[in-house]
Backbone bond lengths (Angstrom), bond angles and torsions (degrees), N, CA, C in turn:
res aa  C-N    CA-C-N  psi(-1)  N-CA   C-N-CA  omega(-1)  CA-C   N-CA-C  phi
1 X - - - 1.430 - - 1.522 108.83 -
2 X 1.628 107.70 119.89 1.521 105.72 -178.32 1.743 94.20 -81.45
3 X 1.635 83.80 170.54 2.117 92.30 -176.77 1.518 87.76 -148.57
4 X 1.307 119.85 128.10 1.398 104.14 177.96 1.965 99.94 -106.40
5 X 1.672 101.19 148.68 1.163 90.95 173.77 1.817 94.19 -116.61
6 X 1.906 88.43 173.53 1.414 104.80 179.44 1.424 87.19 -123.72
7 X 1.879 102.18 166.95 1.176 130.97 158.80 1.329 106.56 -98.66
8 X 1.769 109.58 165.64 1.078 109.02 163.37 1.704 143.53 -46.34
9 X 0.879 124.71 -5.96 1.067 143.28 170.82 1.501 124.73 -75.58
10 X 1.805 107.32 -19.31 1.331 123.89 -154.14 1.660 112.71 59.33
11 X 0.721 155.58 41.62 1.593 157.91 174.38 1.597 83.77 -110.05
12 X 1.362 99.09 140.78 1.751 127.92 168.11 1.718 97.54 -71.85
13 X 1.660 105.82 122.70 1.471 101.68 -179.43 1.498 78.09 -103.78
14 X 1.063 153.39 -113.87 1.271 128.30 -158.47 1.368 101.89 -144.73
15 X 1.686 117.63 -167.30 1.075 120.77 -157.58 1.712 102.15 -84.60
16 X 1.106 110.88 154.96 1.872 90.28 167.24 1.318 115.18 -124.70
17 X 1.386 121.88 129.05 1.321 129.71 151.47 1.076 121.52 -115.78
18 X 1.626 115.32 151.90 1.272 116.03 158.39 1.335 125.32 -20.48
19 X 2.050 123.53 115.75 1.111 96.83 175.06 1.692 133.26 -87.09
20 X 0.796 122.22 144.20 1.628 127.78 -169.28 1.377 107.90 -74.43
21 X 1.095 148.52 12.18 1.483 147.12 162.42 1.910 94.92 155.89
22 X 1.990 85.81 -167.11 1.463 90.84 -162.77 1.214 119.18 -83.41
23 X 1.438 113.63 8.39 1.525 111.62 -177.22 1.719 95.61 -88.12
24 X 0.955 123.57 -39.86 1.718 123.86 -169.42 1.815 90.45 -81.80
25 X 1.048 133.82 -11.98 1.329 116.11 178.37 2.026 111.43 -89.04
26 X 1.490 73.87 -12.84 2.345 83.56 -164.20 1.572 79.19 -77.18
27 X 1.353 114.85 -38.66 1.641 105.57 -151.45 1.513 109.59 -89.53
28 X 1.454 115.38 -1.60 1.262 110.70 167.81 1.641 113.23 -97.75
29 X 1.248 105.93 -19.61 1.353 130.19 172.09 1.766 103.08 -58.66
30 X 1.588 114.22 -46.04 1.691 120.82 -167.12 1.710 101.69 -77.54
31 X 1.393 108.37 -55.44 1.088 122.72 173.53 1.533 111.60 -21.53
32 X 1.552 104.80 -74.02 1.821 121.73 176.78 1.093 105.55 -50.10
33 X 1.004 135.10 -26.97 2.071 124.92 -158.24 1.523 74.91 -104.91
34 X 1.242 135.59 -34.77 1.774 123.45 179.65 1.982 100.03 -51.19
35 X 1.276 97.81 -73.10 1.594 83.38 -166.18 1.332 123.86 -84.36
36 X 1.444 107.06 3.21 1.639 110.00 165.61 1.883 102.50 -72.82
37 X 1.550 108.20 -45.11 1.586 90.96 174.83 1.202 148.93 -63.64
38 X 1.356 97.65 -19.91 1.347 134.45 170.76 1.915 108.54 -67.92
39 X 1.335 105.50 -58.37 1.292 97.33 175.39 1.531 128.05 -62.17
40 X 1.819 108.29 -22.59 1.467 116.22 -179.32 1.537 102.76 -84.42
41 X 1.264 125.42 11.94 1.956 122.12 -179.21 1.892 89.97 -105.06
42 X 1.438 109.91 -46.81 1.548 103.83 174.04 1.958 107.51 -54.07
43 X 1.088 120.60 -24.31 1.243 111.21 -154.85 1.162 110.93 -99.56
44 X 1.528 117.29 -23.56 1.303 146.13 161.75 1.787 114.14 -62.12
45 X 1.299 98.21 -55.48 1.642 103.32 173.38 1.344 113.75 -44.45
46 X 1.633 108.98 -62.74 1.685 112.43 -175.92 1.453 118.66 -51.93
47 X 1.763 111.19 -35.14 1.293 99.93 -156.11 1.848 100.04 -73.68
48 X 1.652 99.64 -48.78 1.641 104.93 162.72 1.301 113.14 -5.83
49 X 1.687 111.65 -80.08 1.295 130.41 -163.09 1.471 109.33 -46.11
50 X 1.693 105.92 -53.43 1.749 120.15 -164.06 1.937 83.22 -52.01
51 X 1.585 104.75 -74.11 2.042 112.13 -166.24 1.388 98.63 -30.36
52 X 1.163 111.98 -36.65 2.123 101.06 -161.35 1.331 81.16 -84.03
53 X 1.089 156.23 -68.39 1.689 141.04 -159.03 1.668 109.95 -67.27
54 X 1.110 121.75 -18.62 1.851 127.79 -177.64 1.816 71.80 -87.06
55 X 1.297 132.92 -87.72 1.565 123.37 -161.59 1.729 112.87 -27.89
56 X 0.985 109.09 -67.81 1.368 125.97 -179.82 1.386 93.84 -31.70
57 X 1.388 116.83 -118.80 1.559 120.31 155.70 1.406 115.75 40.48
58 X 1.309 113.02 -93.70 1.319 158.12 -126.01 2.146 74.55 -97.88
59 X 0.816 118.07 -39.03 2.015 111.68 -156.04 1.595 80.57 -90.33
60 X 1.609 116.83 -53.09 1.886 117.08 -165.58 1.380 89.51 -50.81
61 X 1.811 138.12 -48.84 1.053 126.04 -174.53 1.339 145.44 -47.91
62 X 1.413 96.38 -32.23 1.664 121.11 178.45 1.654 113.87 -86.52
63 X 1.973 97.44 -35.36 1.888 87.99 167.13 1.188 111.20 -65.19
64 X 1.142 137.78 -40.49 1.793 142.69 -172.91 1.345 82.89 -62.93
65 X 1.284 150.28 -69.17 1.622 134.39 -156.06 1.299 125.11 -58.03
66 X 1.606 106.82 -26.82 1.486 127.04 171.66 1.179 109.04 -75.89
67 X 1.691 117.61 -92.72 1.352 122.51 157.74 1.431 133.68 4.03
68 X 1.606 112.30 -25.34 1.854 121.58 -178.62 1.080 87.31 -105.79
69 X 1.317 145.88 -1.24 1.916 123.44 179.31 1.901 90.89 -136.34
70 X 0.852 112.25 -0.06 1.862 101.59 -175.22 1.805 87.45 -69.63
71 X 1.140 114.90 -105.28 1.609 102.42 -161.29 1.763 118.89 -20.88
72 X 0.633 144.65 -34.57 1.501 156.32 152.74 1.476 102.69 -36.83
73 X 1.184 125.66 -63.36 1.379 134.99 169.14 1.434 146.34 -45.36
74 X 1.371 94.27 -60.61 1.442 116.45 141.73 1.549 134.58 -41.12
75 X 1.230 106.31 -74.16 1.702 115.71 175.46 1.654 100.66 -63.24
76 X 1.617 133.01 -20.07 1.314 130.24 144.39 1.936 122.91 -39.52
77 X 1.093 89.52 -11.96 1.419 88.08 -155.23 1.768 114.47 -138.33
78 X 1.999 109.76 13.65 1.162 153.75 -124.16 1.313 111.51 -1.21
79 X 1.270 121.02 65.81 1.388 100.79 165.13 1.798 85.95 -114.12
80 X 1.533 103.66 128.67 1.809 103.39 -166.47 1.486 115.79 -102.77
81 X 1.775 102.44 83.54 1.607 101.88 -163.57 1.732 113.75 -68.61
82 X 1.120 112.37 152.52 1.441 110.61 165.06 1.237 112.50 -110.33
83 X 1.666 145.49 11.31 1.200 119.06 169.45 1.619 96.03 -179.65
84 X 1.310 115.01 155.74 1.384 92.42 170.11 1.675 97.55 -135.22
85 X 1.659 107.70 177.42 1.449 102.73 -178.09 2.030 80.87 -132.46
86 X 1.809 85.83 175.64 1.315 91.59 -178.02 1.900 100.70 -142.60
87 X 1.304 96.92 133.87 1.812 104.72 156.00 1.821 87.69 72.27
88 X 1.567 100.84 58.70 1.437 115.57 -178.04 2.103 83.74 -79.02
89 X 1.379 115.65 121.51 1.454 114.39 160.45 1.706 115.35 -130.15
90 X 1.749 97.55 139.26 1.803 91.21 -172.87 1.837 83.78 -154.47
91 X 1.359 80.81 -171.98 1.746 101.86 -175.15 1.212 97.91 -136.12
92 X 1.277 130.38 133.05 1.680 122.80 -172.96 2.290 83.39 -155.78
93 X 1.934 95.11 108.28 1.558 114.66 178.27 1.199 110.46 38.06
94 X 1.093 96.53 47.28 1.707 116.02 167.05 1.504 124.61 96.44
95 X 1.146 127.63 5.31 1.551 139.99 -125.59 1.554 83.55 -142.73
96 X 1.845 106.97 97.74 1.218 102.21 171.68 1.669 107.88 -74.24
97 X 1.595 120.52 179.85 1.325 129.85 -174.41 1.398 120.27 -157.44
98 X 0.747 114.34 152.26 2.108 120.48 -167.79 1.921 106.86 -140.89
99 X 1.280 139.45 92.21 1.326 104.20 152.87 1.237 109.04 -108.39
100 X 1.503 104.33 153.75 1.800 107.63 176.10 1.309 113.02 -65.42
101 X 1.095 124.46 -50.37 1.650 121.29 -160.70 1.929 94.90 -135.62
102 X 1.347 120.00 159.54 1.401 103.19 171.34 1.985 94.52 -145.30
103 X 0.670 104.61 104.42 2.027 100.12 -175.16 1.413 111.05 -84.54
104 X 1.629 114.94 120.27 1.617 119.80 -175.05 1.448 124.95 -106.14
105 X 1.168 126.39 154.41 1.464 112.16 155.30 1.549 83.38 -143.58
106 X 1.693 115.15 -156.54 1.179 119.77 178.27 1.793 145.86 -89.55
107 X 1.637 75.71 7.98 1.954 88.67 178.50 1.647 85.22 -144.72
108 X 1.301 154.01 21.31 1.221 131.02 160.39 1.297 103.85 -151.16
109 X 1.643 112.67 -177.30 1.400 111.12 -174.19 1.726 97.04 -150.64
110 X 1.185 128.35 154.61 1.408 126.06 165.28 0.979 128.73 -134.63
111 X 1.631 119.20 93.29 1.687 105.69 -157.45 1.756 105.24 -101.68
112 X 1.388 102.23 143.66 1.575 103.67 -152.07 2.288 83.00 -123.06
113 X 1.372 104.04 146.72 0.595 118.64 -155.83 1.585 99.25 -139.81
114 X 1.835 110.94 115.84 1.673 115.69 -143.16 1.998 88.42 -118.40
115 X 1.682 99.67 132.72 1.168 117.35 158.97 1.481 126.82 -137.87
116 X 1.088 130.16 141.15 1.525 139.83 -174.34 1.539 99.76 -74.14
117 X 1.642 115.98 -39.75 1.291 87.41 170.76 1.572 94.32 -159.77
118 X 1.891 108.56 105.96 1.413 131.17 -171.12 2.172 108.77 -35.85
119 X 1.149 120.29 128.90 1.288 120.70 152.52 1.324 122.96 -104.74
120 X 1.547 121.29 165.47 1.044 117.34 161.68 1.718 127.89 -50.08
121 X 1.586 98.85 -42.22 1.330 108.61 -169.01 1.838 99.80 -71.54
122 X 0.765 117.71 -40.28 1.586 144.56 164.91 1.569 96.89 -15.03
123 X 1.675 109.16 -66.28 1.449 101.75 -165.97 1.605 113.29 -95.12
124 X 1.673 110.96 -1.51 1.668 99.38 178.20 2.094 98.45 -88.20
125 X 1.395 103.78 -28.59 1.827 80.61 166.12 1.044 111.51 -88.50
126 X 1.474 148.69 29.61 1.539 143.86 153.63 1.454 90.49 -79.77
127 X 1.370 121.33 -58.47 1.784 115.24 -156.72 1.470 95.50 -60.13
128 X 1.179 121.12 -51.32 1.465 118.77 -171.41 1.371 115.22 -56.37
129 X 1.791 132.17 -41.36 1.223 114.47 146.14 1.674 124.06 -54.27
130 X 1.123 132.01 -27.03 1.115 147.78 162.31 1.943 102.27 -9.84
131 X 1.368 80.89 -93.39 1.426 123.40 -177.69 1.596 93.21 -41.19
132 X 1.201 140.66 -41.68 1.671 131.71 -149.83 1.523 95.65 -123.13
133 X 1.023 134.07 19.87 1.395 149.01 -172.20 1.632 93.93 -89.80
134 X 1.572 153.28 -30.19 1.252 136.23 160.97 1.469 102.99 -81.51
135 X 1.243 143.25 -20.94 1.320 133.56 149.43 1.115 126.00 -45.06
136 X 1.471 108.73 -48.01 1.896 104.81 -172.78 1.110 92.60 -89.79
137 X 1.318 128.05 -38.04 1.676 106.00 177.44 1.284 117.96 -122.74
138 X 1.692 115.23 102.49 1.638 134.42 -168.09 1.727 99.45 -56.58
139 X 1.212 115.61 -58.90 1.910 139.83 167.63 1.405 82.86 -1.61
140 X 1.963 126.90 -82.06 0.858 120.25 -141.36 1.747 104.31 -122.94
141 X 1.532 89.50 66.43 1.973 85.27 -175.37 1.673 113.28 -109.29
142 X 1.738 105.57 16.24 1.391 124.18 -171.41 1.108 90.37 -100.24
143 X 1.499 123.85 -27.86 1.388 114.71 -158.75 1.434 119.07 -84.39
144 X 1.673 145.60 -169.93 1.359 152.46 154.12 1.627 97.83 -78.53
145 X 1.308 121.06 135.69 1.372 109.92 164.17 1.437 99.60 -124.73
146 X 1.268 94.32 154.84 2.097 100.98 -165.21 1.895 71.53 -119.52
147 X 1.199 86.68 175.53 1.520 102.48 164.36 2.000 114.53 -152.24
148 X 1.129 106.96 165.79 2.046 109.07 -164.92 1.178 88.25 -159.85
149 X 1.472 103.90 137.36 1.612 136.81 155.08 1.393 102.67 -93.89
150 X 1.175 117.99 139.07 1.431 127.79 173.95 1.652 108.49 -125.75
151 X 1.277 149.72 154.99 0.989 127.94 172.22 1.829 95.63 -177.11
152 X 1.798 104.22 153.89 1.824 108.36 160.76 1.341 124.65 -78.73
153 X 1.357 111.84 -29.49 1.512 110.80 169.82 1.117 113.13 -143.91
154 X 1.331 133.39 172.43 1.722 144.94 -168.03 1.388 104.82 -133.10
155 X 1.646 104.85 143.87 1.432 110.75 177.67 1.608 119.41 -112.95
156 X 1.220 143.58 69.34 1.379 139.73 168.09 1.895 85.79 112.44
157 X 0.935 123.95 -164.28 1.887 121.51 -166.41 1.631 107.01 -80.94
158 X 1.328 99.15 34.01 1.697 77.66 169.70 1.624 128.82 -75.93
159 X 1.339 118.03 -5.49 1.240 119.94 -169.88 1.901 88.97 -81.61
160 X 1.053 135.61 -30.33 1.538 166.61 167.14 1.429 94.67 -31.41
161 X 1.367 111.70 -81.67 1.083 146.59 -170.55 1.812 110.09 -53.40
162 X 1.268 111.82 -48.30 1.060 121.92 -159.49 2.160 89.77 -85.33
163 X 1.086 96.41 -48.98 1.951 94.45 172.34 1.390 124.67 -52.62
164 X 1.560 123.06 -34.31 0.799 134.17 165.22 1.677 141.03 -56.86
165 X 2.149 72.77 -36.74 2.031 81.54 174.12 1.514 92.99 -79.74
166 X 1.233 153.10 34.56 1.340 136.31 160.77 1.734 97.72 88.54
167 X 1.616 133.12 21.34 1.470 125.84 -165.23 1.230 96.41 -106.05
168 X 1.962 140.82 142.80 0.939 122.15 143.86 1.682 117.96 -65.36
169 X 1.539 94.59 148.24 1.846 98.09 176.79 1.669 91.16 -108.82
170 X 1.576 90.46 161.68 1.528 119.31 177.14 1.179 125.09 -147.15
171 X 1.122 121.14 127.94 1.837 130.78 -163.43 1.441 99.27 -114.10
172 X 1.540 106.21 107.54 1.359 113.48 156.20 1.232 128.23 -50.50
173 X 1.552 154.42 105.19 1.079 134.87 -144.93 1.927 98.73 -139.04
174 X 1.237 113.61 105.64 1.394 88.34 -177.01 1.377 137.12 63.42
175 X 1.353 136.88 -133.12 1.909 132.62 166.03 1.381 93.41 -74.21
176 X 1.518 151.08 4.11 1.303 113.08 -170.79 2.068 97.10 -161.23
177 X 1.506 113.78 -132.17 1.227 108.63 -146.12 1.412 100.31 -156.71
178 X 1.160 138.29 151.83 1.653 124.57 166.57 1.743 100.85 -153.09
179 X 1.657 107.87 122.76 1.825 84.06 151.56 1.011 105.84 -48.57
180 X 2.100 88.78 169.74 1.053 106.63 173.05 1.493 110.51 -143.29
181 X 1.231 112.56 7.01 1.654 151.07 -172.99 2.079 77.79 -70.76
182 X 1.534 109.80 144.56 1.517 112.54 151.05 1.169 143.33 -63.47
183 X 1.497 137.33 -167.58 1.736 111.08 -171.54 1.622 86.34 -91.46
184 X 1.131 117.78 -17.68 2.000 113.67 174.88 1.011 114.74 -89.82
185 X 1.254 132.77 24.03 1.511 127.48 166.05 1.497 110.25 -79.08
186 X 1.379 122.71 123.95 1.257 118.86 -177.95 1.953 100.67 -109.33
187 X 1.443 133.92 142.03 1.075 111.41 -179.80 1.592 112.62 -111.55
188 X 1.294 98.97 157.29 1.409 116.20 -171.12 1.813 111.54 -69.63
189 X 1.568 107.62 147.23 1.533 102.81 -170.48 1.752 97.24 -104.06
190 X 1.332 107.90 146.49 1.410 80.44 -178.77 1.471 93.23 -121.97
């Protein structure tokens, strides 16, 4: 007597009989790990998808937290911004580019650079955009450019790290933002 079973899905997984030795048992055995693997790459895909949209999300959230106290901060600290932009993106000789936030007035610029949770590695490719920041952007290659890490949490001394290269840091804190650089921190132009 055949019995057919289904999977969840309702799809006919196949017919069943008694199996007749170990070759019909391996192959019903291969079969199953076929559409169980198959179902764990669908399950894998979505969750991917959901993390990259919670990341996304979750980073626009923290520039808006910065972004509402950076000019405040700045002209704290006289550099006297008049405006800032956010999620400046270009291609300059091939060399794609991203900054999160960029703060202006008319002789300097401060491009601040937003993480949920700061790394070391984090701040040696900021300097390196750092450095190519009058390349990707010709607009402002008259100007001083400072550069800032902003971030909710820190991983091992990068906030350290990041003061040292001459960067202001910034701690998302709740509704708003605070240096965290000393009142003698002077920052580096790059």
């Amino acid at each position: 007597m055949e019995k057919e079973i289904k999977n969840t899905a309702n799809e006919p997984l196949q017919q069943y009989k008694k199996p007749s030795g170990f070759e019909d048992v391996w192959k019903m055995f291969m079969e199953t790990d076929r559409i169980l693997s198959e179902k764990f790459k669908e399950t894998d895909k979505k969750i991917k998808e959901l993390s990259a949209l919670f990341t996304s999300q979750w980073g626009k959230l923290v520039e808006s937290l910065v972004e509402g106290d950076l000019v405040k901060l700045l002209n704290e600290r006289g550099i006297k911004v008049e405006r800032t932009v956010q999620r400046v993106k270009g291609n300059r000789n091939g060399e794609n580019f991203e900054f999160d936030i960029i703060a202006l007035n008319g002789e300097e610029i401060v491009i601040v650079e937003v993480k949920t949770t700061l790394r070391p590695d984090d701040i040696k490719t900021f300097h390196e955009k750092l450095w190519k920041a009058k390349q990707y952007l010709p607009e402002y290659k008259e100007r001083k450019i400072y550069g800032a890490v902003a971030y909710i949490s820190v991983e091992g001394s990068a906030d350290r790290m990041a003061e040292k290269a001459g960067m202001f840091v910034i701690k998302a804190t709740g509704s708003s933002s605070s240096l965290v650089n000393g009142d003698d921190f002077i920052p580096k132009a790059f």
